[in-house]
N, C-alpha and C positions, 0 to 999 in steps of 0.2 A: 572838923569834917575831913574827912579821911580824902585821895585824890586818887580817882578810880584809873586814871591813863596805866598805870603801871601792869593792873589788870586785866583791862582792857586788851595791852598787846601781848600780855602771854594767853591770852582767851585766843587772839588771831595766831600765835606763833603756834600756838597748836591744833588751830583748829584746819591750817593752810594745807592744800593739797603735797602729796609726797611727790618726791620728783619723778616718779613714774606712773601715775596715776594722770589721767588725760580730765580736764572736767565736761563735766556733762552737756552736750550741744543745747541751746535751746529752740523749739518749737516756733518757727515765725509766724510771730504777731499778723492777724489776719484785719486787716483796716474796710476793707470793704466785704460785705455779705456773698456767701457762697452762691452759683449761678442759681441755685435751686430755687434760693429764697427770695428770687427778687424778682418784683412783678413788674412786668413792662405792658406798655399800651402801644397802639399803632394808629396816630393822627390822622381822623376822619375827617371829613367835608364838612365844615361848621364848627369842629370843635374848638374848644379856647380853653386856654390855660385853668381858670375856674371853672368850665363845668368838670374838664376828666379830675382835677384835685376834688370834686362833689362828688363823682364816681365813687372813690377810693377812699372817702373820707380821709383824704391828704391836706395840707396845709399848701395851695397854691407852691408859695416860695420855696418850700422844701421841694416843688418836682422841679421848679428853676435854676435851685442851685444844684441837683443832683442830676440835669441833664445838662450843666454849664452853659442856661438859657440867657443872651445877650440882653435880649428884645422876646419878651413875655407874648406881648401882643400878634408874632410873626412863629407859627408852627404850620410846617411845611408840611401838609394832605402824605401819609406813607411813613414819614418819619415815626422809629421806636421811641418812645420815651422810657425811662425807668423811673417806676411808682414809687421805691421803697420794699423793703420788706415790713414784717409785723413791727416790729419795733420802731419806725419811722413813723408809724401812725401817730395821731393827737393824742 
């Protein structure tokens, strides 16, 4: 069996940018969803964590860890929350 390394580095020694050729920037990785796509609630008089995840067909814990909720139990009447976008969904 033949040993490919030799190969290998004239694959990279020629494949490697010239000295005056700049490489290509890349595009930053986007981690969290564009404003557009995300849908937010604003905590009514009675609400609780389960019914607005029932609204939205959310999964409770997904709006808790996506509003950095301490305490599930405690949403303050005015407070926005964020639903998720489509892709959050079950």
């Amino acid at each position: 069996m033949r040993c490919l390394l030799p190969t290998l580095l004239a694959f990279l020694a020629c494949s490697a940018f010239a000295a005056d050729e700049a490489p290509v920037p890349l595009k930053p990785f986007r981690t969290q969803p564009t404003p557009a796509t995300r849908t937010t609630y604003v905590v009514a008089e009675g609400d609780t964590l389960f019914s607005i995840a029932r609204k939205f067909d959310r999964d409770p814990k997904l709006i808790q860890w996506l509003n950095r909720l301490d305490n599930a139990d405690v949403l303050p009447v005015g407070k926005v929350l964020f639903i998720g976008d489509a892709t959050a969904a079950r």
